[in-house]
N, CA, C and O atoms as a Tinker XYZ file with bonds, in Angstrom:
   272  protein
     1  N    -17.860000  -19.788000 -137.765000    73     2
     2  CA   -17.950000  -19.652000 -139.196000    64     1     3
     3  C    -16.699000  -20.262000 -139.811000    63     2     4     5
     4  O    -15.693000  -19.562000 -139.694000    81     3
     5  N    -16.526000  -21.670000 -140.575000    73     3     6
     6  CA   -15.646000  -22.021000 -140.902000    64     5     7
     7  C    -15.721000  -22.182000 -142.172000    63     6     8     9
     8  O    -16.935000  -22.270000 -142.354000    81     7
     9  N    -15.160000  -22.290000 -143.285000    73     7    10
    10  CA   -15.348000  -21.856000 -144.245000    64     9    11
    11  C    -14.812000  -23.082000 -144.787000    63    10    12    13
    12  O    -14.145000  -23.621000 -143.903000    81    11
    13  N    -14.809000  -23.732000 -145.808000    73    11    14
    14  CA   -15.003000  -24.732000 -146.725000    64    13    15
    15  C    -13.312000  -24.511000 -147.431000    63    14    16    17
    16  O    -12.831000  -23.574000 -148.068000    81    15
    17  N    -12.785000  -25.702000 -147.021000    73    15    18
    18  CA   -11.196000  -25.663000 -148.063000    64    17    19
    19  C    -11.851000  -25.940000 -149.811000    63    18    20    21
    20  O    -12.768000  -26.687000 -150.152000    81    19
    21  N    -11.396000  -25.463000 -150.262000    73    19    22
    22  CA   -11.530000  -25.709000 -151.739000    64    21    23
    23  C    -10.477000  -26.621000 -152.317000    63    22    24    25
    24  O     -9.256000  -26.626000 -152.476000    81    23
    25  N    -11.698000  -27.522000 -152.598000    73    23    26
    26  CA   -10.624000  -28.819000 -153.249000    64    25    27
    27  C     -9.752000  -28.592000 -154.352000    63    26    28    29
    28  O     -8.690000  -29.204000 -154.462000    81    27
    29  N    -10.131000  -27.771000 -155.148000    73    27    30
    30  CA    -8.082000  -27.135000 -156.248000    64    29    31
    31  C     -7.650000  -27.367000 -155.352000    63    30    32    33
    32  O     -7.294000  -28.506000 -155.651000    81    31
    33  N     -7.253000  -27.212000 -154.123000    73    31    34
    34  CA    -6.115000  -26.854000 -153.921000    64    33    35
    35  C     -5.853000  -27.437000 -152.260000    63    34    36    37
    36  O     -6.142000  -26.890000 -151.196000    81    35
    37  N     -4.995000  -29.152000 -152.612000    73    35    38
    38  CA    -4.570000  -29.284000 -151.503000    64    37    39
    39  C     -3.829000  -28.493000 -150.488000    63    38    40    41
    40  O     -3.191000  -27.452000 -150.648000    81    39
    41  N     -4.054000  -29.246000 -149.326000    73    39    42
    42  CA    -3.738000  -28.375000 -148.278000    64    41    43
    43  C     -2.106000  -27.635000 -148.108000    63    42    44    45
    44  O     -1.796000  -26.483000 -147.805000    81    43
    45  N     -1.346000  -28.710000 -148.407000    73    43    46
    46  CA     0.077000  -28.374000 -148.367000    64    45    47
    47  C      0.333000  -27.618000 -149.006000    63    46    48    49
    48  O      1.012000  -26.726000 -148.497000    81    47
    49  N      0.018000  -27.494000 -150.312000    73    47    50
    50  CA    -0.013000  -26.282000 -151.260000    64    49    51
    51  C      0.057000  -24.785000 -150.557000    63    50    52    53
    52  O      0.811000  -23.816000 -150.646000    81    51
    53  N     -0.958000  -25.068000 -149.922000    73    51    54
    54  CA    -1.572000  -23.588000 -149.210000    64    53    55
    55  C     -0.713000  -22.822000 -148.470000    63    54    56    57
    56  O     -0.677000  -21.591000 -148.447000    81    55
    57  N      0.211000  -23.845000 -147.664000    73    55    58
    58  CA     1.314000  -23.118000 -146.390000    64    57    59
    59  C      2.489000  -22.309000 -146.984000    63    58    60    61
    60  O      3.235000  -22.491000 -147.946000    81    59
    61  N      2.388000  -21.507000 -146.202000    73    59    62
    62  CA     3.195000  -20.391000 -146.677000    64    61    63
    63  C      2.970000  -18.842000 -147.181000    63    62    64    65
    64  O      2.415000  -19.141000 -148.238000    81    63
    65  N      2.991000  -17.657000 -147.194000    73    63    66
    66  CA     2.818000  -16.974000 -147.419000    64    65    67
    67  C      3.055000  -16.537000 -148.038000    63    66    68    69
    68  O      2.761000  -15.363000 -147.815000    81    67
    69  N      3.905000  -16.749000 -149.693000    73    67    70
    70  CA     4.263000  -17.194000 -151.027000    64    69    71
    71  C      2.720000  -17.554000 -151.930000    63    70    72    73
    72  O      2.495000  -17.204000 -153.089000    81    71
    73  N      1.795000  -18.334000 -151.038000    73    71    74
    74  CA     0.514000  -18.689000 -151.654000    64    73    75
    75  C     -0.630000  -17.795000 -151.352000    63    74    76    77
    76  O     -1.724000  -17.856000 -151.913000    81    75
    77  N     -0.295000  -16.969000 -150.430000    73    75    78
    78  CA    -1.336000  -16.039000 -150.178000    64    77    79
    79  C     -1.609000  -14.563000 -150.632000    63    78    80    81
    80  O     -0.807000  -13.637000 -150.518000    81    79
    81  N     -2.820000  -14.495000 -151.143000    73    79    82
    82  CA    -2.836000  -13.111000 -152.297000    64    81    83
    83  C     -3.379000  -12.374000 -151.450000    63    82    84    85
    84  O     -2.369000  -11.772000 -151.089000    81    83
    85  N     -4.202000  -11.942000 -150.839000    73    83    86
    86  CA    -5.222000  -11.509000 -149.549000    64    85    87
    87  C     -5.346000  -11.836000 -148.420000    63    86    88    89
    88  O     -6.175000  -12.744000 -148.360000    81    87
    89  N     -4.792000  -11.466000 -147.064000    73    87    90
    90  CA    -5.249000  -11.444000 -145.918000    64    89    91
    91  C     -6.091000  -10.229000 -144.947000    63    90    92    93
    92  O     -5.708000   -9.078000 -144.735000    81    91
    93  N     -7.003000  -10.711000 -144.587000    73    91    94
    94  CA    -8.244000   -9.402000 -143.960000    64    93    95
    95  C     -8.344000  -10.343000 -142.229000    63    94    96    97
    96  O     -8.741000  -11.454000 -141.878000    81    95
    97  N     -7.723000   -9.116000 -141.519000    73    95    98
    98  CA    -8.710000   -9.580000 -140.414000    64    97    99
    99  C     -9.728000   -8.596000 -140.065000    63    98   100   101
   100  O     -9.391000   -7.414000 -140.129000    81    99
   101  N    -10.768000   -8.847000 -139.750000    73    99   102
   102  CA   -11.969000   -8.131000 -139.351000    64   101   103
   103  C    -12.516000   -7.900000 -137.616000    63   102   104   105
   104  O    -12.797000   -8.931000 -137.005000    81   103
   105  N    -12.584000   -7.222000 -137.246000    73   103   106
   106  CA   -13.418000   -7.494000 -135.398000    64   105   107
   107  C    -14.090000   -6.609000 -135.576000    63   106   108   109
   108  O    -13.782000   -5.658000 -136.294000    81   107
   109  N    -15.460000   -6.765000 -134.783000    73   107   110
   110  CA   -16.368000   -5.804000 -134.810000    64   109   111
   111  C    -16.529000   -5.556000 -132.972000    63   110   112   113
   112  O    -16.820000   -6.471000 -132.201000    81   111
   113  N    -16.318000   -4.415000 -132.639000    73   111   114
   114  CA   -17.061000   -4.222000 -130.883000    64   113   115
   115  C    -18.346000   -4.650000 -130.393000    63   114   116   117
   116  O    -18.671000   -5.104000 -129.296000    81   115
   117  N    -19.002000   -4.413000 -131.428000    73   115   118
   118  CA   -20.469000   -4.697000 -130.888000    64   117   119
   119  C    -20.706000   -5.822000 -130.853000    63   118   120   121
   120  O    -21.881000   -6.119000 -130.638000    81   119
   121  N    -19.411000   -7.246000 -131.104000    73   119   122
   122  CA   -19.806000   -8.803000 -130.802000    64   121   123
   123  C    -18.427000   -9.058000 -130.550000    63   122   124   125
   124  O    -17.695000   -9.620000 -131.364000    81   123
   125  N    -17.915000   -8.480000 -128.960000    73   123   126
   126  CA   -16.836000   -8.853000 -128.632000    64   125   127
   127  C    -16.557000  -10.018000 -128.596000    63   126   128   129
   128  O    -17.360000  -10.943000 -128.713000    81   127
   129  N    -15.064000  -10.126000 -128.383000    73   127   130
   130  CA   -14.678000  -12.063000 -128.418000    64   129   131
   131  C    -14.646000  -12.520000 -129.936000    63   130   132   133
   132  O    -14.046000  -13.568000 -130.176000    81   131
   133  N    -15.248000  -11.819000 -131.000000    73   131   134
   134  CA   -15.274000  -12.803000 -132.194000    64   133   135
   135  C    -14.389000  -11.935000 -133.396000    63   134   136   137
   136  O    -14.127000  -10.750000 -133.191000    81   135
   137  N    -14.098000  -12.390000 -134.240000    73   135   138
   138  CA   -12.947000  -12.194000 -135.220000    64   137   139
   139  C    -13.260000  -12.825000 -136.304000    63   138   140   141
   140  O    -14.099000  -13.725000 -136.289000    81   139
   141  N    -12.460000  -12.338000 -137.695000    73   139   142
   142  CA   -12.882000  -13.336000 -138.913000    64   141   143
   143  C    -11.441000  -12.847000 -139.598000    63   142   144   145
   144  O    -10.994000  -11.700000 -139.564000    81   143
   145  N    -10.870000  -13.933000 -140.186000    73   143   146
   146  CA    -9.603000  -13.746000 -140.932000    64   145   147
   147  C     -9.664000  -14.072000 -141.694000    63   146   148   149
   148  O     -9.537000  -15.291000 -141.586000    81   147
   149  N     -9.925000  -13.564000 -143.467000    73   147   150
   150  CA   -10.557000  -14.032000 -144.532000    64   149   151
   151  C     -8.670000  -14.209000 -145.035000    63   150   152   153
   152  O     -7.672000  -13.548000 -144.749000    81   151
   153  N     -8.940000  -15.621000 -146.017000    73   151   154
   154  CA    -7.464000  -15.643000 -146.605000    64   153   155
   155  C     -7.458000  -16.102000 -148.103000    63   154   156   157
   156  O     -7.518000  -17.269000 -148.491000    81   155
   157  N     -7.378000  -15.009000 -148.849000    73   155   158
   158  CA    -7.464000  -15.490000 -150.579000    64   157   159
   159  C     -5.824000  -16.137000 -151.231000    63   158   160   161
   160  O     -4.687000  -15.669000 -151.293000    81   159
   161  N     -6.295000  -17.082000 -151.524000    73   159   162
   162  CA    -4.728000  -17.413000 -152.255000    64   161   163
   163  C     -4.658000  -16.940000 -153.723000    63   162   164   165
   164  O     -5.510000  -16.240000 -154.271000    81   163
   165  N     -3.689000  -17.349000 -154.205000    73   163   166
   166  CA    -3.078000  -17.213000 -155.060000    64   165   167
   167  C     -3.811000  -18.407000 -156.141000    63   166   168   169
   168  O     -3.443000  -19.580000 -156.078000    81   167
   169  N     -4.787000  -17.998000 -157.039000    73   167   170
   170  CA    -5.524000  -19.258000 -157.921000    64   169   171
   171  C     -6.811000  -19.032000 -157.265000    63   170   172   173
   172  O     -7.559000  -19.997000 -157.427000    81   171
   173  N     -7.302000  -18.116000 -156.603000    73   171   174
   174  CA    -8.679000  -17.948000 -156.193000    64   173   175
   175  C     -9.236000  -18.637000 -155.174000    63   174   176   177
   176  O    -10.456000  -18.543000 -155.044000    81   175
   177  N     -8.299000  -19.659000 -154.026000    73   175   178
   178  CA    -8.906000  -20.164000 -153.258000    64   177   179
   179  C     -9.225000  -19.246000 -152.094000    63   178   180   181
   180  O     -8.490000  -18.266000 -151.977000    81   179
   181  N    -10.185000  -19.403000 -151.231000    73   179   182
   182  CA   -10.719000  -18.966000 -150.135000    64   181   183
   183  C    -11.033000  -19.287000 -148.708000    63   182   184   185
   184  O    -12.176000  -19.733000 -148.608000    81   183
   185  N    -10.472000  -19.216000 -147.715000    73   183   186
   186  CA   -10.652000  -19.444000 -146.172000    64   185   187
   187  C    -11.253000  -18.743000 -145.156000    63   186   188   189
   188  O    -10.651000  -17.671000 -145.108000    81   187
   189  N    -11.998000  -18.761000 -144.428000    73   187   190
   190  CA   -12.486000  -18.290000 -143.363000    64   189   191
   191  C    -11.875000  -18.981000 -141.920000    63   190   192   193
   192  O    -11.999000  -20.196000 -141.772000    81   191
   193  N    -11.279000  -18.239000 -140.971000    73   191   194
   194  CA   -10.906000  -18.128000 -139.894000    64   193   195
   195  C    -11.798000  -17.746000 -138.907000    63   194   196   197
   196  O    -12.090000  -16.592000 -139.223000    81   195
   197  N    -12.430000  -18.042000 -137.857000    73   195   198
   198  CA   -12.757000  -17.500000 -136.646000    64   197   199
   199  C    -11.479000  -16.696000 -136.031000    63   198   200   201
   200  O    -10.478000  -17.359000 -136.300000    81   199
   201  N    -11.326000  -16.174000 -135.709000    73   199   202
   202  CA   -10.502000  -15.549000 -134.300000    64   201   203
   203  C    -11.107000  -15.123000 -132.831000    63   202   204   205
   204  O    -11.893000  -14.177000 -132.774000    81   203
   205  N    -10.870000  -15.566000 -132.097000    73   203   206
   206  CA   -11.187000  -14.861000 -131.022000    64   205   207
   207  C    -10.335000  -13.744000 -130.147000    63   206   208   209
   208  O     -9.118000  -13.721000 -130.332000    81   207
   209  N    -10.853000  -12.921000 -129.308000    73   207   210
   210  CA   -10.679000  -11.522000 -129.201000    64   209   211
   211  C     -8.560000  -11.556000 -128.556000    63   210   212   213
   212  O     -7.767000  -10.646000 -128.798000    81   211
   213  N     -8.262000  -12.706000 -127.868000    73   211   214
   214  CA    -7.484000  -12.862000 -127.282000    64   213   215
   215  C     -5.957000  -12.965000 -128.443000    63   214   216   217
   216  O     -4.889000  -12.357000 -128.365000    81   215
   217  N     -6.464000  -14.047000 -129.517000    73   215   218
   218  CA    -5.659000  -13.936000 -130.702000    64   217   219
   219  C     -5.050000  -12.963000 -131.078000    63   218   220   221
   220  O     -3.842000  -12.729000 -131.042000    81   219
   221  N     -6.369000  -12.033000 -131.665000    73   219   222
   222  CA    -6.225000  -10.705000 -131.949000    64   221   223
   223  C     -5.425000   -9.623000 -131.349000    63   222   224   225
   224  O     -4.738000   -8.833000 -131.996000    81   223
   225  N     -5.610000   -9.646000 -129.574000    73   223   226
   226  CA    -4.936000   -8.635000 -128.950000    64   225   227
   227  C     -3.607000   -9.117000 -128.759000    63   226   228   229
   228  O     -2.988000   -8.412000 -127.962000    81   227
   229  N     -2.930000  -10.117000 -129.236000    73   227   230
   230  CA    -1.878000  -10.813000 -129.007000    64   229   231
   231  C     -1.034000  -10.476000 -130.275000    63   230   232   233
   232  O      0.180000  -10.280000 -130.222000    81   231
   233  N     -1.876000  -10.415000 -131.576000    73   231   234
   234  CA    -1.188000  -10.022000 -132.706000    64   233   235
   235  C     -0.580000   -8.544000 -132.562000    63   234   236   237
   236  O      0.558000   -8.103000 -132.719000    81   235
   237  N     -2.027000   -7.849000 -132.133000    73   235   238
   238  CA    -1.486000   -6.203000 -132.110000    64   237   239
   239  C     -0.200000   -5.717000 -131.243000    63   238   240   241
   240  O      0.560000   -4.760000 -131.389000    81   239
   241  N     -0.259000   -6.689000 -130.347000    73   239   242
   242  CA     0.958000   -6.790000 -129.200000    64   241   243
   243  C      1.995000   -6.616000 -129.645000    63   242   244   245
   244  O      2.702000   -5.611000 -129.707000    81   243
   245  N      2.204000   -8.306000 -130.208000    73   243   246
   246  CA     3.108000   -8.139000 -131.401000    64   245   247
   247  C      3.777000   -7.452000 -132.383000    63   246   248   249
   248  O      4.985000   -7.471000 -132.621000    81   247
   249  N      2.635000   -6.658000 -133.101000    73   247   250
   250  CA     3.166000   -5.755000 -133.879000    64   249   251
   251  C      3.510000   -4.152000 -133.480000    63   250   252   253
   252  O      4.124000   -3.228000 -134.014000    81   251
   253  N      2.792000   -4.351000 -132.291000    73   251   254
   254  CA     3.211000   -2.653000 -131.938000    64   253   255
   255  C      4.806000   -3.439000 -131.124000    63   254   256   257
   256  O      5.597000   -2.518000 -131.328000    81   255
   257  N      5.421000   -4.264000 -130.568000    73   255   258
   258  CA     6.856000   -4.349000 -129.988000    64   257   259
   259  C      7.533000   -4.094000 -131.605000    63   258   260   261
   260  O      8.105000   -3.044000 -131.900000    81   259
   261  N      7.369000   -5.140000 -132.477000    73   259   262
   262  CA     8.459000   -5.223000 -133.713000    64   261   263
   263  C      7.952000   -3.285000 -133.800000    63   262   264   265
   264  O      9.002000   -2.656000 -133.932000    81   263
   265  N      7.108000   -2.618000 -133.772000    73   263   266
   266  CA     7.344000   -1.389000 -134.514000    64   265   267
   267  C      8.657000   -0.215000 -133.323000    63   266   268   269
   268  O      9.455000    0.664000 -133.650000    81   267
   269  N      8.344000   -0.727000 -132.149000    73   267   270
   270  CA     9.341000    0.107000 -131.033000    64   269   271
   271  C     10.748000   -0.754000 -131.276000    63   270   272
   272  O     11.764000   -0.468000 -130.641000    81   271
C-alpha cells in the first residue's frame, strides 16, 4: 500500500520532522509481517508507509533501550 506523494509539496520540503504534524504506526496480529505508517504534514499532505514486522520490532527495541 503506497500511497501517492502529493504534488504541493515537493519532496525536500517534506524531510524533517519540523514538517510533520501526524505520525501513526499501525500493526495488526491477525496479518503478521505487515505495518502501515501514516504521515500527515504540516499543510495537509499525506503518506502511506508499508512496514514490515522486522522494522517495527527494531523500533520498539529501540525505544524500550533509550527508556532504561
Amino acid at each position: 500500500m503506497n500511497g501517492p506523494r502529493m504534488d504541493d509539496f515537493p519532496y525536500e520540503s517534506l524531510l524533517g520532522l519540523e514538517n510533520v504534524r501526524k505520525l501513526e504506526i499501525t500493526y495488526n496480529p491477525r496479518h503478521p509481517g505487515e505495518g502501515v505508517c501514516v504521515v500527515e504534514y504540516v499543510g495537509g499532505g499525506i503518506e502511506l508507509f508499508e512496514m514490515d514486522r522486522y522494522l517495527i520490532e527494531q523500533l520498539l527495541e529501540h525505544l524500550e533501550h533509550r527508556e532504561g
